[in-house]
C-alpha positions in Angstrom: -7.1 -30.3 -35.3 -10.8 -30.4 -34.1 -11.3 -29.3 -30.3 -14.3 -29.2 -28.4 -15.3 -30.1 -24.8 -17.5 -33.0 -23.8 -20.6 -30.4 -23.4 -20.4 -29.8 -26.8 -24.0 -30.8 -28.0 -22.8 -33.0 -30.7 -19.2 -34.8 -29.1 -20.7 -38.4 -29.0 -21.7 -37.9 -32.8 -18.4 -36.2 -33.5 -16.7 -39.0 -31.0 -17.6 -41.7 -32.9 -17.7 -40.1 -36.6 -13.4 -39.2 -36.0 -13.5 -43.0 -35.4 -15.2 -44.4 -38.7 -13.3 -42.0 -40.6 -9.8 -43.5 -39.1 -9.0 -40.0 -37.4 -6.5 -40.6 -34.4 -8.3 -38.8 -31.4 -7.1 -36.9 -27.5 -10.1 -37.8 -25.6 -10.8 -37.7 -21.4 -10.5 -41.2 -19.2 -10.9 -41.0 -15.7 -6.8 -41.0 -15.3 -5.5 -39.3 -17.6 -6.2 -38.1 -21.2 -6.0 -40.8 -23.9 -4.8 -41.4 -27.8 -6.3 -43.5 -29.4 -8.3 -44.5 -32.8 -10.3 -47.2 -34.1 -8.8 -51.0 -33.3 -8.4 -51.6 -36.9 -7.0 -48.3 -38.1 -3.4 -49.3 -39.2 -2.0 -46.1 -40.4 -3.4 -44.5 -37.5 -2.3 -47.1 -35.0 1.3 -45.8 -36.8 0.5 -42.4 -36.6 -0.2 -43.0 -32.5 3.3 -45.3 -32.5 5.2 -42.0 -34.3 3.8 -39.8 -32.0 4.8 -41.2 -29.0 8.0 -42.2 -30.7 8.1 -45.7 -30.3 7.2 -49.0 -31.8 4.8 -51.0 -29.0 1.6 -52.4 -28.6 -1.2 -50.5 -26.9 -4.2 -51.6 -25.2 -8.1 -50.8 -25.3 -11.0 -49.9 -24.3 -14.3 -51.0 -24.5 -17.9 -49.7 -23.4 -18.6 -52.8 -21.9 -17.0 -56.3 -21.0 -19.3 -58.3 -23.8 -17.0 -56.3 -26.4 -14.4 -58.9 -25.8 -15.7 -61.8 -23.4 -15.8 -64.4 -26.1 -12.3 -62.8 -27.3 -9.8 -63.6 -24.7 -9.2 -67.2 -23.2 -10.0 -67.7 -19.5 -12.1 -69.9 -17.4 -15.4 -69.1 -15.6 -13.3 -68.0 -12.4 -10.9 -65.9 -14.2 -13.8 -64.0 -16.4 -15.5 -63.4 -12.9 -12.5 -61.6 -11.4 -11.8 -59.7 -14.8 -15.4 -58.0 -14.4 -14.7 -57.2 -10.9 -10.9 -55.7 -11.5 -12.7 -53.9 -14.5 -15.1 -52.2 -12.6 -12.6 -49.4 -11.0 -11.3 -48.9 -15.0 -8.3 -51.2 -14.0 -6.5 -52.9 -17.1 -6.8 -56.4 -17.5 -3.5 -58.2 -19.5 -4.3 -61.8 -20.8 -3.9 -64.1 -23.9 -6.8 -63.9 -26.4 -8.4 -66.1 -29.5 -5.9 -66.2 -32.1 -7.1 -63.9 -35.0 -9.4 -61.5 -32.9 -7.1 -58.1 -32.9 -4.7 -56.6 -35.0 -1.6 -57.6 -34.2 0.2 -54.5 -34.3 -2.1 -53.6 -30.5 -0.7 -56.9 -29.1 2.0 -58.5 -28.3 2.7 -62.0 -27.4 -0.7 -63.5 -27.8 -1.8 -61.1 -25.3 -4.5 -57.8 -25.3 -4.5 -55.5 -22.7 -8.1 -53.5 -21.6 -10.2 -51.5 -19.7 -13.6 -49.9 -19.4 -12.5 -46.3 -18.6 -15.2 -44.9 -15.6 -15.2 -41.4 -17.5 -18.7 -40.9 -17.7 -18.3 -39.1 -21.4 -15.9 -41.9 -22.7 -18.5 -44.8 -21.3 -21.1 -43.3 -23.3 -19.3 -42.5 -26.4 -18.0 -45.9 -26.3 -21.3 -47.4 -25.3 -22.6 -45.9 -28.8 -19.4 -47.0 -30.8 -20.3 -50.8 -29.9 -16.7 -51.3 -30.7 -13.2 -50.8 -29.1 -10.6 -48.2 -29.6 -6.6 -47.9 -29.0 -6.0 -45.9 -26.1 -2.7 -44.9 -24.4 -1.4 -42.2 -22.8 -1.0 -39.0 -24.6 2.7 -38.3 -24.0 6.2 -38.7 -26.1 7.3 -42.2 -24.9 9.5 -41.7 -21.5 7.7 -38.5 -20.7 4.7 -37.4 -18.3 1.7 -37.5 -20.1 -0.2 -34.2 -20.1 -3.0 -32.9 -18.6 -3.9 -29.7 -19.7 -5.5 -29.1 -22.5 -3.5 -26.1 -23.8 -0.5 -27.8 -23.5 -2.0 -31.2 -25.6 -3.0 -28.7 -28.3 0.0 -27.1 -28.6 2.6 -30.0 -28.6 -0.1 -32.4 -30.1 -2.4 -30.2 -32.1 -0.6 -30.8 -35.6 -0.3 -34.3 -35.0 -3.8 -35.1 -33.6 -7.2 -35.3 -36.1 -9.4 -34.2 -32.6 -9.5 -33.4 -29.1 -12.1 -34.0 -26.8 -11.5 -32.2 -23.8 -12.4 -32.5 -20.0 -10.8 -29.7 -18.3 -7.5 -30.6 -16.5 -7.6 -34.3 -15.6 -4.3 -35.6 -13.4 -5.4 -39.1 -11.7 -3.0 -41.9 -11.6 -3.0 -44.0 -14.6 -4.9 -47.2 -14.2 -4.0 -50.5 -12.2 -2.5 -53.2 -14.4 -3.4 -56.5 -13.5 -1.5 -59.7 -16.2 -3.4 -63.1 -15.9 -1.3 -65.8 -17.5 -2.1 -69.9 -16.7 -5.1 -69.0 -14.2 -3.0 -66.8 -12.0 -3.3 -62.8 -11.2 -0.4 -60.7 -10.7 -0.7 -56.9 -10.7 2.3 -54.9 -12.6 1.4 -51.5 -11.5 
């Protein structure tokens, strides 16, 4: 495993090259620290899925609403109030174009996002121009971590690179599910 910190003169670069080469990456949100790799990376998608130890979809997240507009299906009300629930890095929950994502990230016709307000993720994703997996870095049924030490050594054989932030230990995001034109929020 790579690790460096988010001052590291080169992490968007490095960021982003872990990504096209189908690495499975720890990186800082603005609630917790993430796993994730590229949206189309299947055997990493499994790699995340064995990790955790379990079988689930994940959502993802974007540099910027436009990543996915003309993906999911809503009306011009709905795609108002999905901007404004996304602006405090809440996730969003809703049914999408048939086709658009790898199914093995969704589940019942449905994609969950966010736009993490990390101001190193929003950047590195702002260069990607593409989404990523993210989740919780955690064994399934556990507290994710949130020191860094402690990701690399349970994590550190498991994990391609870790982008670190210091200790972060926010609550995880809002989840908001939109299904027929109405909003319910799940946690």
């Amino acid at each position: 495993m790579k690790r460096i910190t988010i001052n590291h003169p080169n992490a968007v670069k490095i960021f982003i090259e872990a990504l096209n080469n189908k690495k499975v990456i720890a990186y800082p949100t603005d609630t917790i620290y993430g796993l994730g790799t590229a949206i189309n990376n299947e055997v990493g998608i499994d790699r995340i899925n064995k990790i955790k130890k379990r079988n689930q979809p994940m959502s993802i997240a974007l540099g910027n609403f436009e990543l996915i507009k003309k993906k999911i299906i809503a009306n011009s009300e709905m795609m108002n109030k999905i901007e404004e629930i996304l602006l405090d890095g809440s996730t969003c929950i809703m049914p999408y174009q048939p086709g658009s994502f790898n199914e093995k990230i969704t589940q019942n016709g449905q994609i969950g996002f966010r736009i993490p307000n990390h101001n190193f993720l929003k950047k590195a994703l702002s260069n990607y121009k593409k989404a990523i997996t993210t989740t919780s870095i955690n064994e399934t049924g556990l507290k994710p971590l949130y020191i860094p030490d402690e990701i690399e050594e349970k994590f550190g054989n498991v994990i391609d690179l870790f982008i670190e932030d210091g200790e972060i230990k926010n609550n995880p995001s809002k989840i908001f599910i939109f299904e027929k034109n109405k909003i319910k929020r799940i946690r």
